[in-house]
C-alpha positions in Angstrom: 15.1 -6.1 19.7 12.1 -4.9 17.8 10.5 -1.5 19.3 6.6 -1.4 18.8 4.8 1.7 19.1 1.4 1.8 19.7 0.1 5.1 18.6 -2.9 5.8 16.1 -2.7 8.8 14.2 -6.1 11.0 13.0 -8.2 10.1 10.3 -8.4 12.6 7.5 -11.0 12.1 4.5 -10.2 10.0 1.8 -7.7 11.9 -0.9 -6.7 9.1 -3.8 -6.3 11.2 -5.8 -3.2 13.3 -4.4 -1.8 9.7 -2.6 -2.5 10.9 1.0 -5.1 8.5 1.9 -7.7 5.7 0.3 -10.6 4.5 1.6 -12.3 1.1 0.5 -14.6 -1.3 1.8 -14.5 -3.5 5.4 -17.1 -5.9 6.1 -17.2 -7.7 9.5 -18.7 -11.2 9.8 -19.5 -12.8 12.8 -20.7 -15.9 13.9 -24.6 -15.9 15.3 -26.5 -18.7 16.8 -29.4 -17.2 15.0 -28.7 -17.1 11.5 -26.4 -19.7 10.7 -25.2 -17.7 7.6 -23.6 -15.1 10.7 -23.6 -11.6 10.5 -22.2 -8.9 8.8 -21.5 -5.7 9.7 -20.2 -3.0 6.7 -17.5 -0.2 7.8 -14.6 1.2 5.7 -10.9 1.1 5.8 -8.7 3.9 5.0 -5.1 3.0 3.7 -1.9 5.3 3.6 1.9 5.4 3.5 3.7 6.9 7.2 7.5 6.9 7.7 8.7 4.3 9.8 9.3 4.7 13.0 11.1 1.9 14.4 14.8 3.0 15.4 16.5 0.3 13.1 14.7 1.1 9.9 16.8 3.6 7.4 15.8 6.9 7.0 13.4 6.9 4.2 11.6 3.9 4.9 7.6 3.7 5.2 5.0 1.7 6.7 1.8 1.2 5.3 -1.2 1.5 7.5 -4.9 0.6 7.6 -7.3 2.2 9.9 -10.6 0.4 9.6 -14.1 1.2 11.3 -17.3 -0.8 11.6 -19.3 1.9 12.8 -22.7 -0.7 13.6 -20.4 -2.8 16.1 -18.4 -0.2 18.1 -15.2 -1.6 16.7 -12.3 0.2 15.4 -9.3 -1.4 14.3 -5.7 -0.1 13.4 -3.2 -2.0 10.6 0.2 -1.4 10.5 2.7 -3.2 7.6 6.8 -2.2 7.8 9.6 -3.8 6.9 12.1 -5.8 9.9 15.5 -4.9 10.2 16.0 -6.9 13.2 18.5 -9.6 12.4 17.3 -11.8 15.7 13.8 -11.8 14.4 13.4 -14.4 11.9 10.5 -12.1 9.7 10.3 -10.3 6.7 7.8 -7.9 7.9 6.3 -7.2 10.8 2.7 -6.6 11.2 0.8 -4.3 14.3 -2.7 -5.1 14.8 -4.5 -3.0 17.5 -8.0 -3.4 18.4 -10.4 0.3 19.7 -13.3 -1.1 20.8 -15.9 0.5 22.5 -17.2 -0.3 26.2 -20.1 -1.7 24.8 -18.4 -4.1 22.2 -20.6 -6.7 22.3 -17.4 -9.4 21.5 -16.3 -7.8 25.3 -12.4 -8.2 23.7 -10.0 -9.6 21.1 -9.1 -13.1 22.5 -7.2 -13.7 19.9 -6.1 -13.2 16.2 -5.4 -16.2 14.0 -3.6 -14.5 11.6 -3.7 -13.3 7.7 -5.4 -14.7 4.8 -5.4 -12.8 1.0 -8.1 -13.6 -0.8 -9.3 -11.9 -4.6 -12.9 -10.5 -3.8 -15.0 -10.2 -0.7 -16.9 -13.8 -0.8 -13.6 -16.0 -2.5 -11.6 -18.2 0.6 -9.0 -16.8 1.6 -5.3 -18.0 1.0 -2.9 -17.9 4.0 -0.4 -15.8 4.7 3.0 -17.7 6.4 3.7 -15.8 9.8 3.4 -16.1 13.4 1.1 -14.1 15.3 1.7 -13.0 19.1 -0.8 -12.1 21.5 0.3 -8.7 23.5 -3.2 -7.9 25.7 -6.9 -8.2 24.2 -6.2 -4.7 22.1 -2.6 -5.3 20.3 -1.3 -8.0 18.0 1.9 -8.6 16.6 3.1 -11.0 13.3 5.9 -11.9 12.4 5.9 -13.1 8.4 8.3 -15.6 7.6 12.0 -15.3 6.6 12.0 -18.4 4.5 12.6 -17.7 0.9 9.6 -20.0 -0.4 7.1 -18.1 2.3 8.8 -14.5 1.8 8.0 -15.0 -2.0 4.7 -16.4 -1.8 3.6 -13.7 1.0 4.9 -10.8 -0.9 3.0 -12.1 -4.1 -0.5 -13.1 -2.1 -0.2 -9.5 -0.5 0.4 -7.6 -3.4 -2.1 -9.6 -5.5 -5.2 -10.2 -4.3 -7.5 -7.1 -3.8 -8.9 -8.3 -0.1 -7.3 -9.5 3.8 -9.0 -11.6 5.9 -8.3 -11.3 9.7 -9.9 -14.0 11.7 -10.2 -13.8 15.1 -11.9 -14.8 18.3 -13.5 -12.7 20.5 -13.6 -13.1 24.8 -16.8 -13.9 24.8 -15.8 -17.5 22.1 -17.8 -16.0 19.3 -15.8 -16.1 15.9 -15.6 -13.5 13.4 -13.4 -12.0 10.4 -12.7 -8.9 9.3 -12.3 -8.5 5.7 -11.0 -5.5 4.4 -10.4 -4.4 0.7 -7.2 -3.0 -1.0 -7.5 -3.2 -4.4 -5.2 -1.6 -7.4 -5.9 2.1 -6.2 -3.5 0.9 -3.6 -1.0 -1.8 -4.9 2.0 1.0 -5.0 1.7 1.7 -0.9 2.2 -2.3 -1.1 4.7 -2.1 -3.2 6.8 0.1 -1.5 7.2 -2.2 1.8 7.3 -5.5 -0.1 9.5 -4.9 -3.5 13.0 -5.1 -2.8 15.2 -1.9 -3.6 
């Protein structure tokens, strides 16, 4: 069995430079009955490299994480990335999504998330990634990504290859949006490190 932990760490600025952290771009769009182009809302999402802390992972192993904030919309948003070494759980990698919206959210809740999509700049369509996403409450997510060879290769090369994610999702209130976030080459090798073999 898998052990989830649902904890979200503090924010430090941005340092690229000395590989603690790397903030890029998040835009969230969002369907509106009055523009029929939808809305978007500009935030930022700030990428790093934690140890894993999932009991069955070996010591040394790391999880990448995203912690994204669309400061207009209330809406704050944690990504997590490690490796499974659960041999029941037919994944790859499994992936924690958890929502920190505020009380005045004006989606209400996450209804739910329709998975990942990889995508190579901010207005190309996105490509999907092969995995099964789980709905725990309206704040945490989890996906599996799949253990067949063809869809392990494909997933690991769409990850590690294309500069943006999309996350579609669907809020309580019906209304759809997607959150788009960037991770370019500054941060390929915190990628690499959960989805090269070693």
């Amino acid at each position: 069995m898998v052990v989830f932990t649902w904890t979200i760490a503090s924010s430090g600025p941005a340092a690229s430079r000395n590989g603690l952290a790397t903030t890029m771009r998040a835009v969230l769009y969002e369907e509106s009955t009055s523009n029929p182009k939808g809305d978007r809302a500009v935030g930022q999402v700030t990428w790093r490299v934690e140890p894993t802390t999932d009991a069955s992972a070996p010591p040394g192993d790391v999880t990448v994480r995203g912690d994204v904030e669309v400061p207009s919309r209330n809406l704050r948003m944690t990504l997590s990335i490690r490796r499974n070494f659960d041999s029941s759980l037919p994944a790859t990698h499994a992936v924690q999504i958890e929502f920190a919206p505020s009380l005045d959210f004006a989606g209400g809740s996450i209804k739910q998330v329709m998975g990942l999509l990889m995508k190579s700049n901010e207005a190309a369509k996105g490509a999907p990634i092969a995995a099964l996403a789980v709905r725990v409450d309206d704040r945490h997510f989890l996906m599996g990504l799949s253990a067949v060879s063809q869809d392990a290769s494909n997933n690991s090369l769409l990850i590690r290859s294309r500069a943006w994610m999309d996350i579609p999702m669907v809020y309580a209130t019906q209304r759809r949006a997607i959150l788009a976030v960037e991770k370019d080459g500054d941060v390929l090798p915190l990628f690499n490190a959960v989805f090269l073999k070693r």
